[in-house]
Each structure stands twice: as C-alpha cells, then as structure tokens.
Jmol script that loads the backbone (N, CA, C; Angstrom):
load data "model"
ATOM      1  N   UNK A   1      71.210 111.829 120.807  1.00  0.00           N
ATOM      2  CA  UNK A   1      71.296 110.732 119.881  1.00  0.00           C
ATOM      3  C   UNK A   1      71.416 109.422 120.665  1.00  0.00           C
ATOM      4  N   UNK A   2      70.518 108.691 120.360  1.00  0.00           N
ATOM      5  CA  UNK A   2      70.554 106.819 120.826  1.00  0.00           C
ATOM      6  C   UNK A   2      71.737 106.170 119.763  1.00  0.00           C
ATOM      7  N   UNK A   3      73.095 105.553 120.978  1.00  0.00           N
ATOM      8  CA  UNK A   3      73.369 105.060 120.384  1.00  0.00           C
ATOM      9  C   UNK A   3      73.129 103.217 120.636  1.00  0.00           C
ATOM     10  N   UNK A   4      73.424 102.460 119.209  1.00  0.00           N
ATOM     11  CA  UNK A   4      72.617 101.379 118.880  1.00  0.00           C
ATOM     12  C   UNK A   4      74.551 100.604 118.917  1.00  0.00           C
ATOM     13  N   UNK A   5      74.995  99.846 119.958  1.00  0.00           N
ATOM     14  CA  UNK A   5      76.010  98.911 119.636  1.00  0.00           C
ATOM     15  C   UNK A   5      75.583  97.466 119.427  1.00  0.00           C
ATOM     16  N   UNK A   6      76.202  97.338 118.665  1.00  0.00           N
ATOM     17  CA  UNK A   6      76.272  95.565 117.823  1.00  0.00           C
ATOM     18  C   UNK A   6      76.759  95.461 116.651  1.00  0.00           C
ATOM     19  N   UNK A   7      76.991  94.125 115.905  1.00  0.00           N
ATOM     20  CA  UNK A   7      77.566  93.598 115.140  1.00  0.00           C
ATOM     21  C   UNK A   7      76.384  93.852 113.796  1.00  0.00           C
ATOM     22  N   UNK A   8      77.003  93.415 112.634  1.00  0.00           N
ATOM     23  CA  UNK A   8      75.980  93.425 111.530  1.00  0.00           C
ATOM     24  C   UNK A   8      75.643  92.033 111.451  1.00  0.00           C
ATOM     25  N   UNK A   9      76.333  90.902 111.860  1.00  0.00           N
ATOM     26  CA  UNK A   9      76.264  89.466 111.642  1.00  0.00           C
ATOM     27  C   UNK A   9      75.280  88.869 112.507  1.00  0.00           C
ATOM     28  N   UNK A  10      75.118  89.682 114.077  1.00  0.00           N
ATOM     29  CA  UNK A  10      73.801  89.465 115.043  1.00  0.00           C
ATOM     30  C   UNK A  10      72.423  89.593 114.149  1.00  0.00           C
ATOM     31  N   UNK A  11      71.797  88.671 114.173  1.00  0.00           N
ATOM     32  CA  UNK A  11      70.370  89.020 113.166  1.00  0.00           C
ATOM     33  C   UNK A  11      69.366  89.848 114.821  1.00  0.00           C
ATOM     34  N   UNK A  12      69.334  89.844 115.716  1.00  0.00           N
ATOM     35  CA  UNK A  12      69.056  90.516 116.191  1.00  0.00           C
ATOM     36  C   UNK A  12      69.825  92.708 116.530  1.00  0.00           C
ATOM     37  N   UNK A  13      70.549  92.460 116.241  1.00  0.00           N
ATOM     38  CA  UNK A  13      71.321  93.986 115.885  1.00  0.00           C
ATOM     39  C   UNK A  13      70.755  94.469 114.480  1.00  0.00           C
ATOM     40  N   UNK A  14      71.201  92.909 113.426  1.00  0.00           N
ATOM     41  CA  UNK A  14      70.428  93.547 111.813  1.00  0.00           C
ATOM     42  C   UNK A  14      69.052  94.194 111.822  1.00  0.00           C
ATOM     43  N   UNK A  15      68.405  93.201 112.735  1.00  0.00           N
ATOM     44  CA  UNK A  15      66.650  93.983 113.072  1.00  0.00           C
ATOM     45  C   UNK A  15      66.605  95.138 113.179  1.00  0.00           C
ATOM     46  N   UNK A  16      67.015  95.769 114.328  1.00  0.00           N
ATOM     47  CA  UNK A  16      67.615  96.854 114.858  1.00  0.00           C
ATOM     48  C   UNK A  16      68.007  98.027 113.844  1.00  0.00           C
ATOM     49  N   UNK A  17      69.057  97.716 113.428  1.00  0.00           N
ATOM     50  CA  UNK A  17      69.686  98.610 111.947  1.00  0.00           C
ATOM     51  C   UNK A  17      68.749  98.935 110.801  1.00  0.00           C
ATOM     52  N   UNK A  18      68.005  97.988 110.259  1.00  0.00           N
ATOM     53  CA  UNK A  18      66.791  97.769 109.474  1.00  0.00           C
ATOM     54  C   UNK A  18      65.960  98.846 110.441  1.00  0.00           C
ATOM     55  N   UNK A  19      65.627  99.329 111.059  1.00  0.00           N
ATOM     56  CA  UNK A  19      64.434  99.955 111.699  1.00  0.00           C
ATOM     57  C   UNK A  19      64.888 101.586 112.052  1.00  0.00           C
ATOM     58  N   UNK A  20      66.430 101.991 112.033  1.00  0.00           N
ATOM     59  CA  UNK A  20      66.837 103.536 112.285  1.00  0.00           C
ATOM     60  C   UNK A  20      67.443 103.659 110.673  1.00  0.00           C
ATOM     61  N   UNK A  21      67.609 103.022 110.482  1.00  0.00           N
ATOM     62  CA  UNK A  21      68.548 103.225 108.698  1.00  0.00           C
ATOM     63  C   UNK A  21      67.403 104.909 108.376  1.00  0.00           C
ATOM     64  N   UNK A  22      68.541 105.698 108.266  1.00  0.00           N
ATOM     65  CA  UNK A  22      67.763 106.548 107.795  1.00  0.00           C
ATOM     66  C   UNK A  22      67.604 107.580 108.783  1.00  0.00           C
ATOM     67  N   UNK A  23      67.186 107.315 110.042  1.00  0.00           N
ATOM     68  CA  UNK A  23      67.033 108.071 111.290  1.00  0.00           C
ATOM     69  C   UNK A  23      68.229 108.730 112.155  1.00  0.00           C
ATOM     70  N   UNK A  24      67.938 110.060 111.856  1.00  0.00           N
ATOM     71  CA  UNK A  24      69.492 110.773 112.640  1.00  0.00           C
ATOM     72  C   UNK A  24      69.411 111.207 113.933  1.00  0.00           C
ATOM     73  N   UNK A  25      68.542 109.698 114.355  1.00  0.00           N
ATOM     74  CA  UNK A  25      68.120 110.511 115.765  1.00  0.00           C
ATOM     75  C   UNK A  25      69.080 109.367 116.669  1.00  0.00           C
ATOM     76  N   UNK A  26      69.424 108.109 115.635  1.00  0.00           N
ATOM     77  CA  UNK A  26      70.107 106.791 116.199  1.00  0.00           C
ATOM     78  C   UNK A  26      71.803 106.842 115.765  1.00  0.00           C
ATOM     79  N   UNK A  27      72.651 106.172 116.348  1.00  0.00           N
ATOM     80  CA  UNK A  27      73.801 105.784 115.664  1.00  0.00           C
ATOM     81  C   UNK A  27      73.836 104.401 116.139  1.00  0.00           C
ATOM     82  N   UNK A  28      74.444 104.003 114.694  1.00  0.00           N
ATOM     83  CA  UNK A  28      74.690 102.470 114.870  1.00  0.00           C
ATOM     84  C   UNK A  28      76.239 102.403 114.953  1.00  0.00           C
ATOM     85  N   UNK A  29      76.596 101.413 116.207  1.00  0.00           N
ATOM     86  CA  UNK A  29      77.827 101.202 116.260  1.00  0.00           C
ATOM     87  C   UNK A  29      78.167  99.936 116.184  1.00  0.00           C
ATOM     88  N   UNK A  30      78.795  99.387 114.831  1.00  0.00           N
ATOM     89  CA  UNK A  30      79.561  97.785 114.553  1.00  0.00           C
ATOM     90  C   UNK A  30      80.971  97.616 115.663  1.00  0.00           C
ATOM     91  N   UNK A  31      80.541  97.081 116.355  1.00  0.00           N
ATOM     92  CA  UNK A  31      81.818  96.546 117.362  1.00  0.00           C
ATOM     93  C   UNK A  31      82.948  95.980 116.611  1.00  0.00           C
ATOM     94  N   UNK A  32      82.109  95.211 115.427  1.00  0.00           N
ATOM     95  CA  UNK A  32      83.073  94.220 114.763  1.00  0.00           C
ATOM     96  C   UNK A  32      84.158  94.805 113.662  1.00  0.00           C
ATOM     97  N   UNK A  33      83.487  96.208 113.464  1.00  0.00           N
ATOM     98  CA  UNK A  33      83.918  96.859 112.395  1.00  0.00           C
ATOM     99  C   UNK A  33      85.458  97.405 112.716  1.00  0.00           C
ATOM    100  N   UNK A  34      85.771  97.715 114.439  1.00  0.00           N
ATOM    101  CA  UNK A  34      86.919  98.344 114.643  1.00  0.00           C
ATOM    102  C   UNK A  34      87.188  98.019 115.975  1.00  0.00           C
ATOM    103  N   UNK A  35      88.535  97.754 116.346  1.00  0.00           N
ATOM    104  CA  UNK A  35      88.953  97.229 117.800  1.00  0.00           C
ATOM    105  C   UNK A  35      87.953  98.631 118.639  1.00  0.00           C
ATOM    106  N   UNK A  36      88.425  99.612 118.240  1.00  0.00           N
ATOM    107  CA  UNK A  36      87.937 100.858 119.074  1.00  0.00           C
ATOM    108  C   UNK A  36      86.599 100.475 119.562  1.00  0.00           C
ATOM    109  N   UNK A  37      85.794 100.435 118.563  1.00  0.00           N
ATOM    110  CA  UNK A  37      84.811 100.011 118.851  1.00  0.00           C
ATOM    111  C   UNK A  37      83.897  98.468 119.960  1.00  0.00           C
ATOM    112  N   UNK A  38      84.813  98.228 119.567  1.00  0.00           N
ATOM    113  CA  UNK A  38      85.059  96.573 120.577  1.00  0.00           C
ATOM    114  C   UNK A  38      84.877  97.313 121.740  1.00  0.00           C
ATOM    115  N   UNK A  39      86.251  97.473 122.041  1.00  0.00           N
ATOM    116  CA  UNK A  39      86.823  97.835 123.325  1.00  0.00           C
ATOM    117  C   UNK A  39      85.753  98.723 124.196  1.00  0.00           C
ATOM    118  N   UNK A  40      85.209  99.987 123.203  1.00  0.00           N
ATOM    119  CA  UNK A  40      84.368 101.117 124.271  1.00  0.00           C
ATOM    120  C   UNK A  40      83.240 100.165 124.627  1.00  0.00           C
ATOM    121  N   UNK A  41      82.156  99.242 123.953  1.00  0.00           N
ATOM    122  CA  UNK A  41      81.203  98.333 124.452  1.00  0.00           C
ATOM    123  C   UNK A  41      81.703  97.610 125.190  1.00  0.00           C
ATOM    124  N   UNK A  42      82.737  96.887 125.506  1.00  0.00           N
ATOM    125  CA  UNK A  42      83.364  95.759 126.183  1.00  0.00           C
ATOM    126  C   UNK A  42      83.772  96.840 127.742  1.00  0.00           C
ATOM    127  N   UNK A  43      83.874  98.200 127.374  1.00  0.00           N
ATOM    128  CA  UNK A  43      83.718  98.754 129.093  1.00  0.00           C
ATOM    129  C   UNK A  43      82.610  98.910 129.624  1.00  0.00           C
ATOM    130  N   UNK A  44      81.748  98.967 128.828  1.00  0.00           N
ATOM    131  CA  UNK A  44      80.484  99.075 128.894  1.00  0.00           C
ATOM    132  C   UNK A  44      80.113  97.609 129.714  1.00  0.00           C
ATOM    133  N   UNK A  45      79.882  96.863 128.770  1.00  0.00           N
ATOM    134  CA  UNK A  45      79.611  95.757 128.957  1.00  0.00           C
ATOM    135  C   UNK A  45      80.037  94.391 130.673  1.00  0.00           C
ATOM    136  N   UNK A  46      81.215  95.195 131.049  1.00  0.00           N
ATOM    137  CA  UNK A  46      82.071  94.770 131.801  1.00  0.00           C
ATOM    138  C   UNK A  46      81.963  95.094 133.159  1.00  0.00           C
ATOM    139  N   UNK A  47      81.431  96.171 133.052  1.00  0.00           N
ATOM    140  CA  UNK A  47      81.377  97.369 134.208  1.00  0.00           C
ATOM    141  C   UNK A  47      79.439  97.638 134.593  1.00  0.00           C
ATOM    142  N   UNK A  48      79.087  97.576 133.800  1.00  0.00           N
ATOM    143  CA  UNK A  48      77.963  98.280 133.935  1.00  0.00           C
ATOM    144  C   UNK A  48      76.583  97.301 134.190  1.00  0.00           C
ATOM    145  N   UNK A  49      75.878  97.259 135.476  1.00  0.00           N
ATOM    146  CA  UNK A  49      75.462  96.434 136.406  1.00  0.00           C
ATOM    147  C   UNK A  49      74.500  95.461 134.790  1.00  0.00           C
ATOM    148  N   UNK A  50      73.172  96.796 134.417  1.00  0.00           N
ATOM    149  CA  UNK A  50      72.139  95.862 133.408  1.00  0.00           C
ATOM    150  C   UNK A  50      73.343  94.699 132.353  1.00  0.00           C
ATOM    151  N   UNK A  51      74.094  94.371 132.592  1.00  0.00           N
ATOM    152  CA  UNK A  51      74.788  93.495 131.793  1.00  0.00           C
ATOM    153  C   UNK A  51      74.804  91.992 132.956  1.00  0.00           C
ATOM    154  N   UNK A  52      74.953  91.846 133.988  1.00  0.00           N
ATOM    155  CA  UNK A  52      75.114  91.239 135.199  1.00  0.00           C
ATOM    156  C   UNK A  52      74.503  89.637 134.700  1.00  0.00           C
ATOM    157  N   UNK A  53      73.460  90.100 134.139  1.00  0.00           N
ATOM    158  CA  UNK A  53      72.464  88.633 133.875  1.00  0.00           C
ATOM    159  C   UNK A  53      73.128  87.907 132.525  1.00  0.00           C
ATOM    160  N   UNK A  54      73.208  88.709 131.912  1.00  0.00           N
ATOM    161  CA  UNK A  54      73.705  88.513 130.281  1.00  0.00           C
ATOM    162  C   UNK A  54      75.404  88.000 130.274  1.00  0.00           C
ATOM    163  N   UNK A  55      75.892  88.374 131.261  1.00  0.00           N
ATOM    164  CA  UNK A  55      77.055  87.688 131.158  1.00  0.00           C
ATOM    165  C   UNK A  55      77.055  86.657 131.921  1.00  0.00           C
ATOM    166  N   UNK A  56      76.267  86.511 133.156  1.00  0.00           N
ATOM    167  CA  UNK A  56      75.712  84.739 133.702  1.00  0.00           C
ATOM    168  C   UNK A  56      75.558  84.064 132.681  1.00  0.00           C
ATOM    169  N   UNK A  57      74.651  84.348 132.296  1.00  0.00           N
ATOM    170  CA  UNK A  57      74.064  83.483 130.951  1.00  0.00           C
ATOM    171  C   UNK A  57      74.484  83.061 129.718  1.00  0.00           C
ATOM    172  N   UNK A  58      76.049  83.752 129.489  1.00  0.00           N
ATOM    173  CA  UNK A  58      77.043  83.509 128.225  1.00  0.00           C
ATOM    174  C   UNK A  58      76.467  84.226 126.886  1.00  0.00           C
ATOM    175  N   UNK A  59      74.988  85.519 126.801  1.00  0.00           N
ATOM    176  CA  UNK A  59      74.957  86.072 126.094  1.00  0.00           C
ATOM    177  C   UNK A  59      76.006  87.237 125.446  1.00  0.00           C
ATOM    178  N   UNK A  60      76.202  87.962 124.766  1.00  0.00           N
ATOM    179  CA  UNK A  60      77.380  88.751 124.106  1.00  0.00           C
ATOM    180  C   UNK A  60      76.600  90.206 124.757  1.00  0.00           C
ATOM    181  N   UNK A  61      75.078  90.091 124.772  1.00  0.00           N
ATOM    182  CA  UNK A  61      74.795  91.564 125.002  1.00  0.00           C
ATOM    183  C   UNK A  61      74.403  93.168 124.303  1.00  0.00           C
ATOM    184  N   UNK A  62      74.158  92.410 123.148  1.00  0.00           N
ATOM    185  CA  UNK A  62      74.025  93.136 122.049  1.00  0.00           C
ATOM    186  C   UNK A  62      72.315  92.738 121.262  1.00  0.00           C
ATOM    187  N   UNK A  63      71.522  93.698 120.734  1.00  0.00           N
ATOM    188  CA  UNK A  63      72.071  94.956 120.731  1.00  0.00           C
ATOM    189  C   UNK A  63      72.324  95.752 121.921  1.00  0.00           C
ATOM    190  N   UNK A  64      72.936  96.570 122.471  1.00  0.00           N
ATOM    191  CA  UNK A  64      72.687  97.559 123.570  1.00  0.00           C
ATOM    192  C   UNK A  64      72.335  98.898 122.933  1.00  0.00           C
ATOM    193  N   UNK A  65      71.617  99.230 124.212  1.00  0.00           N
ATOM    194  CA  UNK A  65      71.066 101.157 123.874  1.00  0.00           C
ATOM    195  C   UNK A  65      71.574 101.611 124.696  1.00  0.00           C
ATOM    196  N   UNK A  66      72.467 102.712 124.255  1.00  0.00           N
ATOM    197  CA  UNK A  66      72.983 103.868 125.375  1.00  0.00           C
ATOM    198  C   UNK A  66      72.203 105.323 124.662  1.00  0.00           C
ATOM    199  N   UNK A  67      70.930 105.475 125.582  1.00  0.00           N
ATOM    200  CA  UNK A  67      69.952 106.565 125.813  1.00  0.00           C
ATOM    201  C   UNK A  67      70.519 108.078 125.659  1.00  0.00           C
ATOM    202  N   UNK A  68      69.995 109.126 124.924  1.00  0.00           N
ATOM    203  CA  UNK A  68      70.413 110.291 124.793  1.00  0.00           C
ATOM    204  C   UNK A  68      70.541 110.837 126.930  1.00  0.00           C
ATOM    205  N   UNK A  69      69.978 109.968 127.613  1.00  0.00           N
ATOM    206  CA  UNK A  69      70.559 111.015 129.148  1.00  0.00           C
ATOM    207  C   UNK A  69      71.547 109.803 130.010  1.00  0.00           C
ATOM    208  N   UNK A  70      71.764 108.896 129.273  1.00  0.00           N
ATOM    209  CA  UNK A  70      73.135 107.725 129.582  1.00  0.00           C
ATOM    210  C   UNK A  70      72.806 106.677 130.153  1.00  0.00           C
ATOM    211  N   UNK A  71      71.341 106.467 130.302  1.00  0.00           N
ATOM    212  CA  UNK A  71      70.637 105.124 130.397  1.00  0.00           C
ATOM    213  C   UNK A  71      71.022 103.959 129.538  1.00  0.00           C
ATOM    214  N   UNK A  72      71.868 102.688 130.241  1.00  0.00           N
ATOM    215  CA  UNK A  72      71.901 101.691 129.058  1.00  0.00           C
ATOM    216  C   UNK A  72      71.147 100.697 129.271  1.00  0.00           C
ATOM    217  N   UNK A  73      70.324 100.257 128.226  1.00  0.00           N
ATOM    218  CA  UNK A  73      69.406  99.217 128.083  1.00  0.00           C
ATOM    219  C   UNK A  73      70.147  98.577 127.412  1.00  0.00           C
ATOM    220  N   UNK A  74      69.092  96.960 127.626  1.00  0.00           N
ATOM    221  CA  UNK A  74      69.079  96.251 126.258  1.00  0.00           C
ATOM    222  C   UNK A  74      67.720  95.803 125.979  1.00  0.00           C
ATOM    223  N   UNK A  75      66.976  96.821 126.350  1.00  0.00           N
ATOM    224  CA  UNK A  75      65.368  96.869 125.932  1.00  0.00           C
ATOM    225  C   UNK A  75      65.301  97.543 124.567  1.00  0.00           C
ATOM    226  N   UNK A  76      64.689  97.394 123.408  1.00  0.00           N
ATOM    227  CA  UNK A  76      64.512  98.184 122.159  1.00  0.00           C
ATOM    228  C   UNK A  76      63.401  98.851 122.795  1.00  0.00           C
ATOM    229  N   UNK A  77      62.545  98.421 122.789  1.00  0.00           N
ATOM    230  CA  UNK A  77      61.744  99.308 123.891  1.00  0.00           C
ATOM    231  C   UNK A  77      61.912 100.690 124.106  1.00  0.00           C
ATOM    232  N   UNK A  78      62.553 100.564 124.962  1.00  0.00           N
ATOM    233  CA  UNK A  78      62.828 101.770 125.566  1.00  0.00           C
ATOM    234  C   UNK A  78      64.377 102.469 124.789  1.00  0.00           C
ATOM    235  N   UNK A  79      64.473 102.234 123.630  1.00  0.00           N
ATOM    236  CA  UNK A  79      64.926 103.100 122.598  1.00  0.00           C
ATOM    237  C   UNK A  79      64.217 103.585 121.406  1.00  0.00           C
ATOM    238  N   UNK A  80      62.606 103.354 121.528  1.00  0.00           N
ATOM    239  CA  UNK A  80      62.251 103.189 120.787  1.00  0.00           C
ATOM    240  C   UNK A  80      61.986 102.678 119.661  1.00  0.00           C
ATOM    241  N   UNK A  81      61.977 101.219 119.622  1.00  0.00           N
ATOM    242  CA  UNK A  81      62.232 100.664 118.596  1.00  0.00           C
ATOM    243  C   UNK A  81      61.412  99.084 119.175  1.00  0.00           C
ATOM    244  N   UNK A  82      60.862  98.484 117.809  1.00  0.00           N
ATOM    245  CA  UNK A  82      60.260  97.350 117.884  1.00  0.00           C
ATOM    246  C   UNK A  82      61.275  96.007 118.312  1.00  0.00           C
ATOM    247  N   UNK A  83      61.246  95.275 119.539  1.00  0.00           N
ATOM    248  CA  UNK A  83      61.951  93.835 119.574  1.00  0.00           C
ATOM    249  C   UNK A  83      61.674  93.043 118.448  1.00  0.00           C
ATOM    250  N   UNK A  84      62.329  92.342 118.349  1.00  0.00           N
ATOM    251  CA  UNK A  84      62.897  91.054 117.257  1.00  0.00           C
ATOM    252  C   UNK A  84      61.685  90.189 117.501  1.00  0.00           C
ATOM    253  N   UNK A  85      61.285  89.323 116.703  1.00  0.00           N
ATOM    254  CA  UNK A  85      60.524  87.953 117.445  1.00  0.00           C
ATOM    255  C   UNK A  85      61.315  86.822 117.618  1.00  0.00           C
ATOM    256  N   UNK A  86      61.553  86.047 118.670  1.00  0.00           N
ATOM    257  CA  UNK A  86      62.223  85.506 119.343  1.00  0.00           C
ATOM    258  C   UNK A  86      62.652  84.202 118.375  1.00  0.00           C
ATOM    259  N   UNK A  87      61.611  84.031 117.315  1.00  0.00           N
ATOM    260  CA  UNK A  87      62.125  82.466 116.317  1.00  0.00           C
ATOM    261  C   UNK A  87      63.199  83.176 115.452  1.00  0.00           C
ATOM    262  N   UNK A  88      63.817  81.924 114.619  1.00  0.00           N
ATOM    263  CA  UNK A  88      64.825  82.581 114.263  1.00  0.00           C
ATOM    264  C   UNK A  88      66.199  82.329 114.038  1.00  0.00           C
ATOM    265  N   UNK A  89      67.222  83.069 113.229  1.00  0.00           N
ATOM    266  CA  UNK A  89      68.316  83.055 113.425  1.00  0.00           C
ATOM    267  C   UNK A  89      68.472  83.388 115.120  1.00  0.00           C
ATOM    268  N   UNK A  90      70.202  82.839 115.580  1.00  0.00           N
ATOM    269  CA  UNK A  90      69.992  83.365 116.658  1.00  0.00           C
ATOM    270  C   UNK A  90      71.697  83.456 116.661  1.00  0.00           C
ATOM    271  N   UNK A  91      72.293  84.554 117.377  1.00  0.00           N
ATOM    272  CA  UNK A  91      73.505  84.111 117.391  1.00  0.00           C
ATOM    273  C   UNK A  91      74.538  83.698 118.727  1.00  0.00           C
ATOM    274  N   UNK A  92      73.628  82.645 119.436  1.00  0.00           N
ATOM    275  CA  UNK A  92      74.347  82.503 120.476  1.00  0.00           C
ATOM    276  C   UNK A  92      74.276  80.946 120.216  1.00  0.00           C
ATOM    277  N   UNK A  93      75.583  80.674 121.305  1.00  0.00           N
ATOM    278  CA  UNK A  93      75.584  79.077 120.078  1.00  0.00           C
ATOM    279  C   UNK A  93      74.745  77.909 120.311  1.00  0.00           C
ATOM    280  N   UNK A  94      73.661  78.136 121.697  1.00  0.00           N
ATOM    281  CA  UNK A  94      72.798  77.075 121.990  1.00  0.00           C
ATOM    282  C   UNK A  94      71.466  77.584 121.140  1.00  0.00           C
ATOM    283  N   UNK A  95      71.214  78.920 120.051  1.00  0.00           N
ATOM    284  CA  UNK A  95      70.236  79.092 119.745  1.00  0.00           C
ATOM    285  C   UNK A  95      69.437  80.411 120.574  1.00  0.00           C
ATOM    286  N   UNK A  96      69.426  80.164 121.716  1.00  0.00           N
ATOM    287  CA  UNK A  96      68.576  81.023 122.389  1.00  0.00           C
ATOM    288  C   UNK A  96      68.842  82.605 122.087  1.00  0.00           C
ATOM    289  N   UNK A  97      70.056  83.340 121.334  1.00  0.00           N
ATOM    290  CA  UNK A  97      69.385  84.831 121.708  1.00  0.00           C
ATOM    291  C   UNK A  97      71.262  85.233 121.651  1.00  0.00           C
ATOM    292  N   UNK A  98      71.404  86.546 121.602  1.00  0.00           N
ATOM    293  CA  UNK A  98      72.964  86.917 121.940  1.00  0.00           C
ATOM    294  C   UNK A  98      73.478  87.566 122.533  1.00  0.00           C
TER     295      UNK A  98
END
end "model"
wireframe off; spacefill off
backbone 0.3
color backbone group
C-alpha cells in the first residue's frame, strides 16, 4: 500500500486525494487530522535526505509518497498518480507550491 501524507487544506494533497478516493491500493494520511500523525511525517520529513531541498526552500513537503518497498518521494509520478498543474491555489505563503 502507497501511503499518501498531507493535509486536506493543501490544494495540492486535495488533487492527490481526488485521484485514490476509492483505491485500496493508497492510504491517505491527514497530518492535520492528529498530532500522531504530524509527528510520524515530521520524522520523516526531518531525517530523510529527498526532503533536503524542500526544507531550504521553506516548502512544508507535502504531498509525500512513502512507496509499498519504502521509497519516499514527492514525485506523484512515481506513485502513480497525475501532478497538479502548477497555476493555482497554492499553499505556501509566497504562492509558489507547499
């Protein structure tokens, strides 16, 4: 199972959610929904190198894919799933992306 972490309020995560709804091949995990949840992405996030750029850059990092063999992206891509188009809501606070 791919799991899918992010918020429901990211319109890039909503994309995301909109596209497995239904699919029991994904789990969606709301960070926002439960500290627990926070916390296990935030080790993730903290620790784990593909984050390196995204936290230079003051993005949040989301959505992330953690791959059924423990690959974490933040390619949809390579979770199978269509990217966002870049216009847009955005939820990072200069606009660009989250």
């Amino acid at each position: 199972m791919i799991k899918i972490y992010g918020m429901r309020s990211c319109p890039d995560c909503a994309f995301m959610e909109a596209q497995v709804k239904g699919d029991d091949r994904y789990e969606v995990i709301d960070i926002g929904g439960h500290i627990r949840h926070l916390k296990e992405f935030l080790r993730l996030r903290d620790n784990h190198p593909v984050f390196s750029e995204v936290r230079q850059m003051g993005y949040a990092g989301i959505p992330c894919f953690v791959l059924e063999d423990g690959t974490i992206t933040l390619n949809p891509e390579e979770a199978g799933l269509k990217g966002r188009d870049s216009e847009g809501a955005s939820c990072r606070l200069d606009g660009t992306g989250c």
